[in-house]
VMD Tcl script that draws the C-alpha trace (Angstrom):
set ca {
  {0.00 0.00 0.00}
  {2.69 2.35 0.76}
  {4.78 1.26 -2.52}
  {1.11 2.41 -4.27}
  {1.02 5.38 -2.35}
  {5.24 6.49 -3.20}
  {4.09 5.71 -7.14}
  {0.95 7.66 -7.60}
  {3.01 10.62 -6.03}
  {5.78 10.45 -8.16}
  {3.52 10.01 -11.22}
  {1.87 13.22 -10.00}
  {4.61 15.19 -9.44}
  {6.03 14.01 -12.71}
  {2.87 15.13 -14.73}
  {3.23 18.45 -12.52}
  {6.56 18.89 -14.14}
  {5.54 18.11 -17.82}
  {2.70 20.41 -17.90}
  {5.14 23.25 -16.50}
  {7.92 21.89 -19.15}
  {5.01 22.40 -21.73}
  {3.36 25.74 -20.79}
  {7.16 27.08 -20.84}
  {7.82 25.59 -23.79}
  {4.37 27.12 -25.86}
  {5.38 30.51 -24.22}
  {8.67 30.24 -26.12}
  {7.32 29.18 -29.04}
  {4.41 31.72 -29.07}
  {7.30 34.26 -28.38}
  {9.88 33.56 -31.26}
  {8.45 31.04 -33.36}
  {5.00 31.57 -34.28}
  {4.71 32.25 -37.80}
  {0.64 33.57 -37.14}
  {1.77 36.68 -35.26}
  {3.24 38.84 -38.15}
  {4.07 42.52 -37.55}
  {1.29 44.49 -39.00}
  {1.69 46.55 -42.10}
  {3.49 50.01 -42.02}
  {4.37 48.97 -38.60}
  {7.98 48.01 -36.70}
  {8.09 45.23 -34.42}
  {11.03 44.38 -31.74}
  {10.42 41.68 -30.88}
  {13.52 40.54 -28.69}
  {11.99 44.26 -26.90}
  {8.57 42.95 -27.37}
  {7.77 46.85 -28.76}
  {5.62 47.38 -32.48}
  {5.30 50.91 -33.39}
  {3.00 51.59 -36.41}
  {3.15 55.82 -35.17}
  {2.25 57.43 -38.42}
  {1.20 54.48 -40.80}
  {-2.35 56.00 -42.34}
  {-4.07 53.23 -39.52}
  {-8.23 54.02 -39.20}
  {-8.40 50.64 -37.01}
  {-6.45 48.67 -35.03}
  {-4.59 45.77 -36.16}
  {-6.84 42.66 -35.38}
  {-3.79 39.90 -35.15}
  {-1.61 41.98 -32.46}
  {1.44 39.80 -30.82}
  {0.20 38.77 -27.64}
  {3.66 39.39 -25.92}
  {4.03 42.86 -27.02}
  {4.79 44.91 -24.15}
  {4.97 48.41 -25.62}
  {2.58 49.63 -28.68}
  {3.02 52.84 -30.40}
  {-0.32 54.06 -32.40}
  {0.19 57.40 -32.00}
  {-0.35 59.97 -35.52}
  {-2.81 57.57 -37.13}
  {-6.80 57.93 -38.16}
  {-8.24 56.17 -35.61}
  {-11.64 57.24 -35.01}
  {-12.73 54.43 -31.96}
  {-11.62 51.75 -28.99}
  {-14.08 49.06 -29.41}
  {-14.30 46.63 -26.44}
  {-12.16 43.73 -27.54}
  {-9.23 45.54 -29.51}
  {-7.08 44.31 -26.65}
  {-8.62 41.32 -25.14}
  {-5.31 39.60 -25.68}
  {-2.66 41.86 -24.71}
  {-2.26 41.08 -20.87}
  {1.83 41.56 -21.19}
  {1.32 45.19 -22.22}
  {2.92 48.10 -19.91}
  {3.08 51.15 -22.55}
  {-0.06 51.82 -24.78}
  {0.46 55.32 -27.40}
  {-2.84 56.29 -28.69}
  {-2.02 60.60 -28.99}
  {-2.61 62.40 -31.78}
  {-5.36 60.07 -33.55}
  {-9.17 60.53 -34.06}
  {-10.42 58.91 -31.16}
  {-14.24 60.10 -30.58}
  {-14.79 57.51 -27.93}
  {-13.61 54.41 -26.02}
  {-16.14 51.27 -25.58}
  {-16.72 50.89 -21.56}
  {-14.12 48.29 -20.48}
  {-12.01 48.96 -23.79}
  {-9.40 48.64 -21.33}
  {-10.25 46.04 -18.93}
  {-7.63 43.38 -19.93}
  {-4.71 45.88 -19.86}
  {-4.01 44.77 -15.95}
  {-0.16 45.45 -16.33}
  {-0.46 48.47 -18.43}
  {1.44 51.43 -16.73}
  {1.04 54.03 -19.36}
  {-1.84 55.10 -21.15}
  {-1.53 58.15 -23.59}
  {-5.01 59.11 -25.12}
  {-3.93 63.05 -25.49}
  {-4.74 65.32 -28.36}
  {-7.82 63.22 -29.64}
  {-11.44 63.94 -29.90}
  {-12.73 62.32 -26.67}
  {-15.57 64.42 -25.35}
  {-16.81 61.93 -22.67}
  {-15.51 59.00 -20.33}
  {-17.98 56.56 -19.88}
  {-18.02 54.67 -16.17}
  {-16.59 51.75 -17.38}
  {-13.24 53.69 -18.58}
  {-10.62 52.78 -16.20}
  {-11.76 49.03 -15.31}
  {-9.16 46.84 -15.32}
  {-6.19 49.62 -14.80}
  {-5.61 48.94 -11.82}
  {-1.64 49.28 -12.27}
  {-1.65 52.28 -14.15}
  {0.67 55.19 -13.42}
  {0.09 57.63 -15.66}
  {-2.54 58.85 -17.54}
  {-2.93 61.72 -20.32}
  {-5.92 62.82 -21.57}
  {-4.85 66.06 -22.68}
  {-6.43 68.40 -25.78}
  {-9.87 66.34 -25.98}
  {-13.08 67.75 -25.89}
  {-13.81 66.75 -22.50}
  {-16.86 69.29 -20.40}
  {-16.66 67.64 -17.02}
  {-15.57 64.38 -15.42}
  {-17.50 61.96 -13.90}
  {-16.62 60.63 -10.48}
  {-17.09 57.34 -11.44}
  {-14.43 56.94 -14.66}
  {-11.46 56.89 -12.25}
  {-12.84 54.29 -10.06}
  {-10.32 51.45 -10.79}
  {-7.23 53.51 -11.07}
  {-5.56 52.11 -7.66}
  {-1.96 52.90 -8.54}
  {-2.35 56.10 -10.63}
  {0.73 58.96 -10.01}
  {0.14 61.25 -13.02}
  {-3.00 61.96 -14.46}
  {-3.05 65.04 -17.29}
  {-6.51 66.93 -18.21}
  {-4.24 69.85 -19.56}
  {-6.71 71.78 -22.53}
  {-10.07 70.41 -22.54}
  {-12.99 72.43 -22.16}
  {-14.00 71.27 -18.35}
  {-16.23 73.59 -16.64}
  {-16.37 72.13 -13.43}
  {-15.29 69.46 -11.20}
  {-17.63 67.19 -9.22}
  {-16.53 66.64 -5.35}
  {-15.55 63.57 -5.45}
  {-13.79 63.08 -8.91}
  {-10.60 62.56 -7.66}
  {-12.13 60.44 -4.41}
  {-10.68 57.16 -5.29}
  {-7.45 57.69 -6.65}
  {-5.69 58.75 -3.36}
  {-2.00 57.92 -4.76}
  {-1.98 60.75 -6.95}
  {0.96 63.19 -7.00}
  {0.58 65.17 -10.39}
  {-2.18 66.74 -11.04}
  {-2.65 69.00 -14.50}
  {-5.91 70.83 -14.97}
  {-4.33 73.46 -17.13}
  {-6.36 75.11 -19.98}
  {-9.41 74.47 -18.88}
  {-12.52 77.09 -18.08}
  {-12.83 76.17 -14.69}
  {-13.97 78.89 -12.53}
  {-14.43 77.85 -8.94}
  {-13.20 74.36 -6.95}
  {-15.75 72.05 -5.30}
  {-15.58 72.59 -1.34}
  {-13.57 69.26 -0.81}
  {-12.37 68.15 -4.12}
  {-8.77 67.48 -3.03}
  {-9.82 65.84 0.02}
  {-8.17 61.97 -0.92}
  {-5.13 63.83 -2.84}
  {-2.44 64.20 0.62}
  {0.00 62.39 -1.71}
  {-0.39 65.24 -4.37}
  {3.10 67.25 -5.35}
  {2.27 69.49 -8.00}
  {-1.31 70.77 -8.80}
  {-1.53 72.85 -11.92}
  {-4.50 75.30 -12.58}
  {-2.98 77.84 -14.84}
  {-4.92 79.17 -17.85}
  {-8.65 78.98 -16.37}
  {-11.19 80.92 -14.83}
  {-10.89 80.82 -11.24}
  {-12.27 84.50 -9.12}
  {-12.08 82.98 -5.91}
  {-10.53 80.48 -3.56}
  {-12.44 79.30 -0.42}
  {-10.43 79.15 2.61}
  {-9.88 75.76 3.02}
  {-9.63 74.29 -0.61}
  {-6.57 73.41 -0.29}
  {-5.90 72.03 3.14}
  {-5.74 68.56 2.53}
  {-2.58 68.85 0.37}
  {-0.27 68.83 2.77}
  {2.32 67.44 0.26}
  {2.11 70.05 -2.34}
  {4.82 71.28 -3.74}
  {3.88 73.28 -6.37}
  {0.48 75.15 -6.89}
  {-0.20 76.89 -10.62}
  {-2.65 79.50 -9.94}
  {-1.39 81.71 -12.97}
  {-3.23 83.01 -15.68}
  {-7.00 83.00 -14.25}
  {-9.15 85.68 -13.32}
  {-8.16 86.53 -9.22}
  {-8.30 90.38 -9.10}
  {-7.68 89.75 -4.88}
  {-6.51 86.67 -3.10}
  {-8.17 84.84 0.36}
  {-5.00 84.90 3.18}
  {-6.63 82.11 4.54}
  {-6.63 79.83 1.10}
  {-3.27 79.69 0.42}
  {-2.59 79.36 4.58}
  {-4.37 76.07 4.46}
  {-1.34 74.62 2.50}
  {-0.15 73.08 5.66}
  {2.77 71.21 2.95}
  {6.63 72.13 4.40}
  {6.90 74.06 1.14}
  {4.96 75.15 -1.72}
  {5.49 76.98 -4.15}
  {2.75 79.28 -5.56}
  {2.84 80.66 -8.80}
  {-0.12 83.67 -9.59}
  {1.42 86.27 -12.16}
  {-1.12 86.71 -14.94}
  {-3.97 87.71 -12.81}
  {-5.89 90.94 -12.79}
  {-5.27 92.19 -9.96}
  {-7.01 94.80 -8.53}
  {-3.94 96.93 -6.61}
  {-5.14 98.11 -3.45}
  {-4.66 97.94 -0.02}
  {-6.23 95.01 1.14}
  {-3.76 92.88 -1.33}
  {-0.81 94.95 -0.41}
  {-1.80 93.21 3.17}
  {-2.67 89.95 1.94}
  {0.98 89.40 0.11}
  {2.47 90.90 2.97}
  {1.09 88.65 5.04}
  {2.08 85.86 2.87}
  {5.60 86.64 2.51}
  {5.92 86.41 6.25}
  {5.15 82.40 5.98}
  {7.99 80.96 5.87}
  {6.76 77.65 3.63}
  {4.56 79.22 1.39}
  {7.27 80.80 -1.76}
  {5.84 83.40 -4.21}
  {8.34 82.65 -7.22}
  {7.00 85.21 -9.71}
  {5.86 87.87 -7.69}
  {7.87 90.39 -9.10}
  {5.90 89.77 -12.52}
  {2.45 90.33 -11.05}
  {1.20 93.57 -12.59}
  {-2.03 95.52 -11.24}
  {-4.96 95.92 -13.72}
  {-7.08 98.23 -11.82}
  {-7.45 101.19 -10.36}
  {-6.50 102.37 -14.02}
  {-4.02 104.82 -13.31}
  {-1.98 101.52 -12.36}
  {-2.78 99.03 -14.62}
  {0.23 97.71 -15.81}
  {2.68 98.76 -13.32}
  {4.36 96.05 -11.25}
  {2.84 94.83 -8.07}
  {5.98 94.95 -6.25}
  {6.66 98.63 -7.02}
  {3.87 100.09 -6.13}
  {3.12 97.94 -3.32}
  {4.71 100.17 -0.42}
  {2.85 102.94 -1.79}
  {-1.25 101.30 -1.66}
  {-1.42 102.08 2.20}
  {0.27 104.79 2.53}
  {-2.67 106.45 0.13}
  {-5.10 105.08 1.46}
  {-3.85 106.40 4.98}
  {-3.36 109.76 3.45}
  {-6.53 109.75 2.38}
  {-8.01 109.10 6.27}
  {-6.14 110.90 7.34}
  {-7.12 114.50 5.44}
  {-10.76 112.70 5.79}
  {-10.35 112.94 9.60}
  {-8.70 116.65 9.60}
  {-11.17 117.88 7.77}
  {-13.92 116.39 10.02}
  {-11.88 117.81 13.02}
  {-11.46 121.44 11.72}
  {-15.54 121.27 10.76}
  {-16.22 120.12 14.34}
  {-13.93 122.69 15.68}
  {-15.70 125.57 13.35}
  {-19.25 124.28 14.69}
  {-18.44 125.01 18.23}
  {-16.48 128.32 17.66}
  {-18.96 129.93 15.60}
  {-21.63 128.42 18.06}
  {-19.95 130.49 20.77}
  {-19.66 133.31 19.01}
  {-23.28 133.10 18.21}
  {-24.18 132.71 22.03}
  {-21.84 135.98 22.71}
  {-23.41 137.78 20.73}
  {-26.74 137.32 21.74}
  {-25.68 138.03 25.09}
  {-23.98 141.09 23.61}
  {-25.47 144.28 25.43}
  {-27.13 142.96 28.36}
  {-26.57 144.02 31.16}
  {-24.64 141.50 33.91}
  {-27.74 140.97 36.35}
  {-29.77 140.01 33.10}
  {-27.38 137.28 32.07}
  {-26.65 136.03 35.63}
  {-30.30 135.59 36.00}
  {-30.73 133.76 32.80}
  {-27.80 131.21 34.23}
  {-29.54 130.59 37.26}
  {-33.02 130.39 35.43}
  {-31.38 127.64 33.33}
  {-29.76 125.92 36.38}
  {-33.15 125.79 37.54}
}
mol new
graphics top color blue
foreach p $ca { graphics top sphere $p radius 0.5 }
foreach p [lrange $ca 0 end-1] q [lrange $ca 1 end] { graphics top cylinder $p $q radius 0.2 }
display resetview
């Protein structure tokens, strides 16, 4: 019985091996032999790198026999107009997929969803004008993500659902209005952020609230007017924050003080500022703190009052109080010296209706008003 026993576990141990010896061998041969898996037309194939790049070969679809082993594809400058669902249902190897500068009017939902090594995805400067829910299922290794130059309005909260590992993600030059509060709620690992271009004009009260991992936030190029105070405190590793080029004529001390990050720097020139001073105080205020850095300041320029539009911030800056406490300061003279000419012509008045009397006759009218 034990003899039986030794045999039937040597037999399976030695069909364990075979199947391994085979499933190595077919990866081999799939790899370098396979005579099926030709490099598509127009395209160049690697295949000791495991890398095809077909970048500017005329393509309106994708290749339907792709090498299954191909790590890295290049489609970039090409025709194509959409992802359907199963263009990749084979490639589970690939880490780098190039899809910029194509036609691309939409992706299927779950185009993606067998890419679960992909690390790179680069959809930018294509005609994408929605993400549908589906859009980042199976992506869960992704780290980085362009999507820049589409035709994009919002973002849903839901297309980023799946995107566990993501680092960069780039929205740079869409047309996105506005930014739901929890669009950014599940991808927590972020550190680069680029909302650049866009025609934003305010940020969600707690829209950064995951992002504590987030270095560099750019904005630059909206439509922002105002910050609330705390918009910003949850990045407390921020690095870099791109405010420049929107529409802030004034600036909330208490917005950029939430940065609670060691040190960020905060770029702002481009604004309109409106040269006053309240802002005088505000950047004063914010060049005493020590971790927040105002790189360009010397290039902000006022736009109103008129008489200073154009001159530079930091010029005139010393000057904004000083006429403004000028200006009380005649204000409350002037208020002074009318006070002062009230009660001396109200004295002379009373003198001279007292003027000619004779002593008994005012003395009584004293003690008839004591009375």
């Amino acid at each position: 019985l034990a003899f039986q026993t030794t045999g039937r576990g040597a037999v399976s141990s030695l069909m364990r091996a075979l199947l391994f010896l085979l499933s190595l061998m077919w990866d081999l041969w799939s790899t370098h032999c396979n005579p099926t898996f030709l490099c598509p037309t127009n395209c160049i194939c690697h295949l000791e790198l495991h890398l095809a790049t077909c970048a500017g070969a005329n393509l309106t679809d994708l290749p339907a026999a792709l090498p299954p082993y191909m790590e890295h594809l290049n489609f970039s400058f090409n025709k194509l107009a959409y992802i359907h669902r199963q263009t990749f249902r084979s490639m589970r190897h690939l880490r780098t997929l190039l899809l910029n500068d194509n036609r691309i009017g939409g992706v299927a939902d779950g185009a993606f969803a067998p890419l679960e090594a992909l690390l790179r995805l680069d959809l930018s400067r294509n005609n994408i004008s929605r993400l549908a829910g589906g859009f980042s299922l199976g992506l869960g290794s992704l780290r980085e993500l362009s999507l820049a130059d589409n035709r994009l309005s919002g973002v849903d909260a839901g297309c980023f659902a799946h995107l566990d590992a993501l680092l960069r993600l780039d929205l740079r030059g869409n047309g996105i209005r506005s930014l739901a509060a929890r669009t950014f709620g599940a991808v927590s690992t972020l550190r680069y952020i680029r909302l650049d271009r866009n025609v934003i004009s305010s940020l969600a009260d707690g829209i950064f609230s995951t992002l504590r991992n987030l270095e560099q936030l750019g904005l630059r190029g909206n439509e922002i007017e105002h910050l609330d105070a705390g918009v910003f405190a949850p990045l407390t590793s921020l690095a870099v924050l791109d405010l420049a080029d929107n529409k802030l004529k004034k600036v909330d001390f208490k917005a950029l003080l939430s940065v609670q990050a060691q040190s960020t720097h905060v770029l702002l020139e481009g604004n309109p500022w409106t040269c006053n001073c309240d802002l005088q105080r505000v950047f004063q205020k914010l060049h005493s703190v020590r971790r927040l850095l105002l790189d360009d300041y010397d290039d902000l320029t006022c736009r109103q009052p008129q008489e200073l539009q154009g001159h530079s911030l930091r010029q005139v800056d010393t000057g904004l109080c000083f006429a403004e406490t000028v200006t009380v300061l005649i204000i409350t003279i002037t208020v002074v010296i009318t006070v002062v000419a009230a009660i001396v012509m109200a004295e002379k008045s009373r003198e001279k209706r007292n003027k000619g009397r004779h002593w008994t006759e005012v003395s009584e009218m004293s003690f008839d008003s004591q009375d």
